[in-house]
N, C-alpha and C positions, 0 to 999 in steps of 0.2 A: 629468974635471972639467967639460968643456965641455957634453959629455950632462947630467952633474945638473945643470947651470945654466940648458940647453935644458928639460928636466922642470921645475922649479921655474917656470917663466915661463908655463907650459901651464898650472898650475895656477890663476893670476891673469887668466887668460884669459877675457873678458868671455864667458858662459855660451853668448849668441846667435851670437859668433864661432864658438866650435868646434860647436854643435849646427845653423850655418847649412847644410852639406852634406847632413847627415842628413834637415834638415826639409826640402830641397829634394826632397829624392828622396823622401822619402815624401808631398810633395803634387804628385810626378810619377805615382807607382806610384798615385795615388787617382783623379786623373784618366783613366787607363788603365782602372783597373777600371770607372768610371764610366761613360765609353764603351763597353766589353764590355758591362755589363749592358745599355745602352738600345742595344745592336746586336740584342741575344738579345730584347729585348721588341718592339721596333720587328719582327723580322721573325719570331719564335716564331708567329704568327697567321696568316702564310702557310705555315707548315709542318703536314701533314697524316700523319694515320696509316692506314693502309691494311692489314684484317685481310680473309685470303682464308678460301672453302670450295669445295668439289668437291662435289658428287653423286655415291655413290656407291649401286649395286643388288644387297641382299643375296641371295647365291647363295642362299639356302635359301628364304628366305620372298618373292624378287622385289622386296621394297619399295624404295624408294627412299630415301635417307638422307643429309642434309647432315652434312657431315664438316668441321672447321679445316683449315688446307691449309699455313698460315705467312701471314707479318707484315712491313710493312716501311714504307715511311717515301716521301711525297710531296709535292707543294706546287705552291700553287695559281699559272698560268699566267698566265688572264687575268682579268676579270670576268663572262666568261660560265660561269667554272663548268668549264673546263678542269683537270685535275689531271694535270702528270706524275710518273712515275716508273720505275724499270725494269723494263722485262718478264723478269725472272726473279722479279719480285715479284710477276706475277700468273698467269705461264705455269701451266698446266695447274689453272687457277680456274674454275670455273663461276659464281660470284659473289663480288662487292669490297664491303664495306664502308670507307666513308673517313667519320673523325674528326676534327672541327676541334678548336683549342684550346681551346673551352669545352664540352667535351664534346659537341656535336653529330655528330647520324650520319646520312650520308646513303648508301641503294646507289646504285652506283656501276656506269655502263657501260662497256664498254670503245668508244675510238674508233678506234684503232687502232696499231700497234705495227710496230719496227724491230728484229728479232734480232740483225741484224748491227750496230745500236749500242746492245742491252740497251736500250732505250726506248721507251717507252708513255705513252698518253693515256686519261687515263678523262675520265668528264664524271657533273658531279653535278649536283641540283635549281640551278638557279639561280632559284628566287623566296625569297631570302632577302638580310638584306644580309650582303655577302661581304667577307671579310678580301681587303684591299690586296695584290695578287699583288707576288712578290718582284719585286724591279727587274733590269732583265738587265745583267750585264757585258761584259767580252771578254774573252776566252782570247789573243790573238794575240801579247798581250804583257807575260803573266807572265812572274816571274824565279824563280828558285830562291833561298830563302832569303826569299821573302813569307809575313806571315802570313798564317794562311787558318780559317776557321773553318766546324764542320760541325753544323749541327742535325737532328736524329731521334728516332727511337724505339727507343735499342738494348735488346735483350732483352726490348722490351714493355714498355717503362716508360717514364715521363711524358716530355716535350719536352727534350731534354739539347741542351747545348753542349760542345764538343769544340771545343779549340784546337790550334793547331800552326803548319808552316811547309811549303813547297812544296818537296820532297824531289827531284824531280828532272821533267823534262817528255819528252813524245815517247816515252813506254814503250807497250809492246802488251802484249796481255793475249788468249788463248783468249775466245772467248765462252762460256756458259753452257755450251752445246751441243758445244762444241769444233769447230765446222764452219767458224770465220771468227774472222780473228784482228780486235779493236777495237785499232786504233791512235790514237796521239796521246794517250794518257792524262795525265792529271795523278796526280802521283805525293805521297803527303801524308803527314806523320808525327802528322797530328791523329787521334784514336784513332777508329777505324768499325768498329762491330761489329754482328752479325748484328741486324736491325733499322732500320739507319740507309740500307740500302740505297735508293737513290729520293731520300734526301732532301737539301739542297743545300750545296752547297759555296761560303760565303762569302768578300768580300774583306772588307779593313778597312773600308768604306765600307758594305758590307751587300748590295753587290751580287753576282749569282750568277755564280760562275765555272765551277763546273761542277755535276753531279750524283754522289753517291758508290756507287759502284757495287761495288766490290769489296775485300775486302781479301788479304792472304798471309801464312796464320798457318794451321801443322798443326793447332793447337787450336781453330782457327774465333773466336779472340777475338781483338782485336787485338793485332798484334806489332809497330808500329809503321809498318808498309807499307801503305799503304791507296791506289786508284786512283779516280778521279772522270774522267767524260765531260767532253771543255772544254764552256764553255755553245757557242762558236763553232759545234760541231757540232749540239748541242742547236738550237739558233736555226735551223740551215739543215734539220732533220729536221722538229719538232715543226709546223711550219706546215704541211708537207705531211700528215702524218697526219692534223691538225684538215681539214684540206680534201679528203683522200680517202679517209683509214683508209688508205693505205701509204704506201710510201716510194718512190720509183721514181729510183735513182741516172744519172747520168750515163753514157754506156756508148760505148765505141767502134764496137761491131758486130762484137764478136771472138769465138771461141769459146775459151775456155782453161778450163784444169783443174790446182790445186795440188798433188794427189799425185802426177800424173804430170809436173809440171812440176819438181817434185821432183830426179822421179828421172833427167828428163832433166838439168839442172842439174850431179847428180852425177854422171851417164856422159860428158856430153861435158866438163865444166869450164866449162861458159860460163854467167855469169849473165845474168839478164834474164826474160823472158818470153814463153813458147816460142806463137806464136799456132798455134794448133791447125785454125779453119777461117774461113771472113770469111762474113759475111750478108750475102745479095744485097741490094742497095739502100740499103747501110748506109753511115755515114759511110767505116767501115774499106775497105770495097767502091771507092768513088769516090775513094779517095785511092789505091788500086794496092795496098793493102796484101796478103799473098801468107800462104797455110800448106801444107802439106805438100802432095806431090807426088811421084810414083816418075819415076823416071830410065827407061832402056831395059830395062834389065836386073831390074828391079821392085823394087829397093830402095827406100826411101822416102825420102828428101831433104826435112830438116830448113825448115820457110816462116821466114818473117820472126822477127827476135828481138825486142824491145820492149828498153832500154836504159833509157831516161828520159824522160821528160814533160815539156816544158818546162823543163829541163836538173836537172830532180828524181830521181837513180836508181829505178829499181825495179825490184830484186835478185827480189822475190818478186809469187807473184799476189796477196797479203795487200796489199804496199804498193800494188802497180798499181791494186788498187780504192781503196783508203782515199786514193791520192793522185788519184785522178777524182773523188773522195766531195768536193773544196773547189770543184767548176766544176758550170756549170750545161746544164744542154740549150741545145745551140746555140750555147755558144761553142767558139772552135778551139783546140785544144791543137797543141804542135808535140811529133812520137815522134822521139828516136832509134833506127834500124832498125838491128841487125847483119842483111846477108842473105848469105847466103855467105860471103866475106873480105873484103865492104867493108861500110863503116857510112855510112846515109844520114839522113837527114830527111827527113818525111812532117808535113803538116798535114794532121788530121781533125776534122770537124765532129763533133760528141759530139750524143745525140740520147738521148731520154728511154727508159728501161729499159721493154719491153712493150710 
């Protein structure tokens, strides 16, 4: 009785009463899209398309032949005509063509490039006027569970947006090459597929948080996994390329090596980082830091271990660079040392790689 007496009162119910929920959320959902589009048009004109070719010399006839190579997705840096994007997108290119959103083409040189964080700089004509470079953000304090949005070129096709949310932070990833592992990745469930590579990873705001660089899908389309460079890294790289064509990391003056640090790791059970020999005059040198050594008998005896940086683990020689890769030439880090059966601290002045 009480239900049909509830029902009947519902139906006398002034029209704006019961439809006031529905119309809220629907001039919330308008506003949202509203925003999304002038995020996508506000920064769509800094995002750039980037088609490779190689030079190739036919065995039979000798001549010489421009060949397509692959495609991929970049955006413009500063106003002088800067473009990044990742060097697996231009790796083994003999020339880049880059595409602005109005159809414009300009070739493209290379200024120089970072393997070990998939990143590259080209430069194009700048006597033109040039689209607004994307605005830069920070990486240092995403959360999981932020939206995040990605514009490119997947599969060669016009300027796409791709939404999502920040799937997890701090992942590593092989490089291209498999020789060095890129740490710190941001981790996104916004779809990247082959194309979008290079091209940037936004906040709600429109600013750049990272670059997208990879995704994890046996079918090479997205699977929902997809990884982006933080810009944090980006910022502390891209300047040094525009100013030297490389990258020259911070370095202690050690000599190590991953495979074999490996497998030393697995024979003896101790992690850390086995320093292999020190370089005269080097930070490492002046701090007493010590690597291998025979006893009497000629056996070799195990130098210094590396433990942590600044009270940061570093389990492998992957994290040991990647966590040098946030300090700069010249400032001091503090090591914890296993050397024998005791564990000490050592402060070393960090000095420019070369």
């Amino acid at each position: 009785m009480m239900r049909r007496l509830l029902s009947c009162l519902l139906l006398y119910l002034p029209l704006s009463l019961t439809s006031a929920p529905v119309a809220a959320q629907y001039e919330a959902l308008v506003a949202y899209e509203k925003a999304l589009i002038e995020l996508f048009e506000r920064s769509r004109d800094s995002v750039v398309f980037i088609s490779t070719s190689r030079t190739v010399r036919d065995a039979w006839t000798r001549n010489l032949t421009t060949i397509p190579r692959g495609s991929g997705s970049g955006f413009l840096w500063d106003d002088k005509g800067h473009v990044v994007t990742n060097f697996h997108v231009i790796q083994g290119a003999s020339q880049a063509t880059v595409t602005l959103a109005d159809s414009r083409e300009y070739q493209a040189r290379l200024v120089g490039a970072s393997p070990a964080h998939d990143l590259a700089v080209l430069r194009i004509d700048t006597n033109f006027k040039r689209p607004t470079p994307v605005p830069l953000g920070t990486s240092n304090n995403l959360r999981v569970g932020q939206h995040v949005y990605a514009i490119g070129n997947p599969f060669g096709l016009d300027w796409t947006l791709t939404t999502g949310v920040i799937s997890a932070l701090n992942r590593s990833l092989p490089n291209e090459n498999g020789t060095r592992i890129i740490e710190d990745l941001i981790q996104t469930d916004a779809a990247i597929n082959p194309g979008n590579s290079g091209g940037p990873l936004l906040d709600s705001r429109g600013r750049l948080i990272g670059i997208n660089t990879a995704i994890y899908s046996p079918s090479g389309a997205s699977a929902g996994i997809g990884f982006a460079v933080p810009v944090d890294t980006v910022a502390r790289v891209v300047p040094q390329l525009i100013k030297t064509g490389q990258y020259n990391p911070p370095v202690l003056g050690i000599e190590i090596d991953d495979q074999l640090n490996r497998r030393l790791v697995r024979a003896l059970g101790t992690e850390g980082v086995f320093i292999l020999g020190v370089r005269p005059n080097s930070g490492a040198a002046q701090a007493g830091l010590k690597g291998p050594t025979r006893d009497r008998s000629g056996s070799i005896v195990p130098g210094d271990i590396i433990v942590s940086i600044n009270g940061q683990a570093v389990p492998s020689v992957a994290k040991l660079l990647s966590t040098l890769d946030a300090f700069q030439p010249g400032q001091t880090v503090r090591l914890q040392i296993r050397r024998g059966q005791q564990t000490i601290e050592k402060s070393v002045k960090l000095q420019a790689a070369g």
